[in-house]
ZAMARGU-4260 file (C-alpha; in steps of 0.2 Angstrom, whole numbers, plus 5000, padded with zeros to 4 digits):
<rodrens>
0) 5044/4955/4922 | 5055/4953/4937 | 5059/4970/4948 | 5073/4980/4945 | 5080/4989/4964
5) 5090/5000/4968 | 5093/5000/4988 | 5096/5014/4999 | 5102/5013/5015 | 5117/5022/5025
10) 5125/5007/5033 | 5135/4996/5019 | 5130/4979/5029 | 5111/4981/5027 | 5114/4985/5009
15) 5123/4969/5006 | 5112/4959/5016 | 5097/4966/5007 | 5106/4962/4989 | 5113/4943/4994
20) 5092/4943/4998 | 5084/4948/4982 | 5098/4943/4971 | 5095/4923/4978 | 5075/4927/4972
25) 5081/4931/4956 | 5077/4951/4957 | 5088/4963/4948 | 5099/4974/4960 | 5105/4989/4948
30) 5113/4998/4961 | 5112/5004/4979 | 5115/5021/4987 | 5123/5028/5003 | 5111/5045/5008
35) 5096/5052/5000 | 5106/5062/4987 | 5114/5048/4980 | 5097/5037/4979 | 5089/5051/4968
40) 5106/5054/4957 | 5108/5035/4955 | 5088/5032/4953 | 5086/5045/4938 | 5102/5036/4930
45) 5097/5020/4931 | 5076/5019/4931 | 5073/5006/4945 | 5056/5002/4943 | 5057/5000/4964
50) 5068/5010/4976 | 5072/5001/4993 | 5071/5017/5002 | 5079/5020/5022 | 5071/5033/5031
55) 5087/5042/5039 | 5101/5043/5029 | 5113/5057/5029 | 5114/5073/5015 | 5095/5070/5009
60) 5082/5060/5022 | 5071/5046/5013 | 5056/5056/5013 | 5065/5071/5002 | 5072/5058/4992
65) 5056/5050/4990 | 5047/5066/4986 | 5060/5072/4974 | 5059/5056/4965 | 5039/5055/4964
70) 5038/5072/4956 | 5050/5069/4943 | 5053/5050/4939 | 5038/5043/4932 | 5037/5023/4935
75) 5048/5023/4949 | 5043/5018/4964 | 5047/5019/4983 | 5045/5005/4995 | 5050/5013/5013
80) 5061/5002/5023 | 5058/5008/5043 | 5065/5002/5060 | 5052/5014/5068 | 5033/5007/5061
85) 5018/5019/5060 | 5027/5033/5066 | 5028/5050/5059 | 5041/5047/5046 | 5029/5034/5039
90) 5016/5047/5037 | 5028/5059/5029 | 5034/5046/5019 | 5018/5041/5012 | 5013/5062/5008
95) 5029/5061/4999 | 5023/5051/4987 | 5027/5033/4995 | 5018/5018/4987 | 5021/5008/5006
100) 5033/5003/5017 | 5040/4989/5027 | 5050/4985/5043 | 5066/4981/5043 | 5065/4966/5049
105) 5049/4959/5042 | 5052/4939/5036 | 5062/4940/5022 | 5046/4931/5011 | 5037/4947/5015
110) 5049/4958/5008 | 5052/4951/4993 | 5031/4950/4990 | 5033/4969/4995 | 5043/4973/4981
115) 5033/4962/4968 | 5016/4972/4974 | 5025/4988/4971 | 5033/4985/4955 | 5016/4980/4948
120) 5009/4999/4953 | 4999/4992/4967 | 5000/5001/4985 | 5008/4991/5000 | 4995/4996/5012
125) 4986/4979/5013 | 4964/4985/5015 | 4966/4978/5033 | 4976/4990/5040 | 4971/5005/5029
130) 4960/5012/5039 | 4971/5012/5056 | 4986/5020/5045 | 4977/5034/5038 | 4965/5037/5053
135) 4983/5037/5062 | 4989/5049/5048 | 4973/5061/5049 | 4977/5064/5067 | 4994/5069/5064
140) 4987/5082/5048 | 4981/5099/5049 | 4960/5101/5049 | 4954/5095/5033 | 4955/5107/5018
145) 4940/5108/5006 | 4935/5097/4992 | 4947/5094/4977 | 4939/5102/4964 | 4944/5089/4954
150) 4931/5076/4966 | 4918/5086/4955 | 4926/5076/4941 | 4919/5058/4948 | 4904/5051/4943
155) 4890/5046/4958 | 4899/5027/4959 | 4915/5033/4957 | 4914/5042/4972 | 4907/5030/4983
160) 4919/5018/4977 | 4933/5031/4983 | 4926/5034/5000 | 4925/5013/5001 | 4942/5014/4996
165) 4948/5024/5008 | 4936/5015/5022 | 4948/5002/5021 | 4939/4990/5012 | 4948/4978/4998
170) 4939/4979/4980 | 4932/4963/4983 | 4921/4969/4997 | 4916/4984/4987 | 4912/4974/4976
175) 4901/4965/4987 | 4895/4981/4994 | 4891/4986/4980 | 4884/4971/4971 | 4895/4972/4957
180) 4910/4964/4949 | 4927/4964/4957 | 4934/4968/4939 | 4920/4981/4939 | 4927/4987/4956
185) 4944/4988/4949 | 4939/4997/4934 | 4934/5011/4944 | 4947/5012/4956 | 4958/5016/4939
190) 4948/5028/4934 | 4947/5036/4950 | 4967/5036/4949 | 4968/5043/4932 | 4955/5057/4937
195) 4962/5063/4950 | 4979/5061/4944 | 4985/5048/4956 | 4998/5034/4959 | 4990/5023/4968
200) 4978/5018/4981 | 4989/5027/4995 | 4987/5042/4988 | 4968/5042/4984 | 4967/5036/5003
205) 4976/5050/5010 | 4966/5061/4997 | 4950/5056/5003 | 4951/5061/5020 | 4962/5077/5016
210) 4949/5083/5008 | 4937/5080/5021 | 4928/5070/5008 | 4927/5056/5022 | 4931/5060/5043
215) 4941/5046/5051 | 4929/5038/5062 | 4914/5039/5053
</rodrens>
C-alpha cells in the first residue's frame, strides 16, 4: 500500500516542489500545511499515514506539531524535513516522538525511500548512524534518570537485544551476535516495542540510554 503525505512547510515553493516529486512516484499527497497549527488540524482530518514535517514554521514549530500529533494520532507518522542536520532541533524532534528525519536536500531517490521506511512503521535512523545520533543526543540530555520500571518487564534476551539495539547494531548483526535468526531478532525487537510501549526503534534507542540502561561510549 502506497503512502499517503501530507506536507508541511511555510514556504509555498517547497511544498509544490515536494508534491510535483512524490506525486510523479505515484505517492498520495492528501494535503499540505502552512505552520505547525495547520499540519496537526489538517493531519487529524485527513489521517496521513506520513507527515512531511519542517522544523521552523510559524504559529506552532515542527517539534510541537510532531509532539502533538504522536500523542494523539495513532499510525501517523512524522518524517522531519531539516536544513540544519544533527542539530538540536533533530534531537527535539526525535523526543517529540519523530520516527526520523531527512535534509532537505537529500537526492530525491532518498526521500522518496524515506517515506516508504516510515510508512511501513520502521524508524529512519539507518543502524549505522545510530550510535553517533543518540550519543550526540545523550550529550545534549540531562544525567540519566533511573531504570524504566517497565525494563523489569523484559526477559534476559530481550534486554540484551535492546541494549544491541540501541549500540547501533542492525538485527542482522544481533542476530549474528547472538547466534540466532534475523526473524528471531526481529521478533524481539517487537516485543520489546510492544512492552515498553513504543513506536519504533528511535524511541527504544533514545529509551535505552535515558534510562541509563546503556552510557554512550561504552
Amino acid at each position: 500500500m502506497s503512502a499517503r503525505v501530507l506536507i508541511a512547510d511555510d514556504q509555498a515553493l517547497v511544498r509544490a516542489g515536494f508534491r510535483k516529486l512524490l506525486e510523479s512516484a505515484d505517492i498520495d499527497v492528501v494535503g499540505e500545511a502552512a505552520d505547525g497549527r495547520e499540519a496537526v488540524d489538517e493531519a487529524r482530518r485527513l489521517r496521513p499515514s506520513v507527515v512531511l514535517m519542517d522544523i521552523r514554521m510559524p504559529r506552532l514549530d515542527g517539534i510541537e506539531a510532531t509532539r502533538r500529533l504522536t500523542a494523539d494520532a495513532e499510525g501517523i507518522r512524522v518524517l522531519i524535513l531539516t536544513t540544519f542536520g544533527l542539530d538540536d532541533y533533530v534531537y527535539e524532534a526525535l523526543r517529540a516522538g519523530a520516527s526520523g528525519f531527512m535534509l532537505k536536500d537529500a537526492p530525491p531517490e532518498e526521500l522518496l525511500a524515506a517515506i516508504e521506511v516510515v510508512a511501513r512503521g520502521d524508524a529512519l535512523i539507518a543502524p549505522a548512524v545510530t550510535r553517533s545520533v543518540i550519543e550526540e543526543f545523550v550529550r545534549r540530555s540531562p544525567t540519566p534518570s533511573p531504570p524504566a520500571p517497565e525494563l523489569d518487564g523484559l526477559t534476559d534476551r530481550e534486554r540484551e537485544v535492546l541494549e544491541l539495539l540501541a549500540r547501533g547494531l542492525s538485527n542482522a548483526e544481533i542476530a549474528e551476535r547472538l547466534v540466532v535468526s534475523a526473524g528471531t531478532v526481529k521478533t524481539h525487537v517487537a516485543h520489546v516495542l510492544g512492552k515498553l510501549g513504543l513506536r519504533d526503534r528511535v524511541q527504544a534507542v533514545i529509551l535505552a540510554y535515558e534510562s541509563g540502561l546503556i552510557a554512550p561510549g561504552r
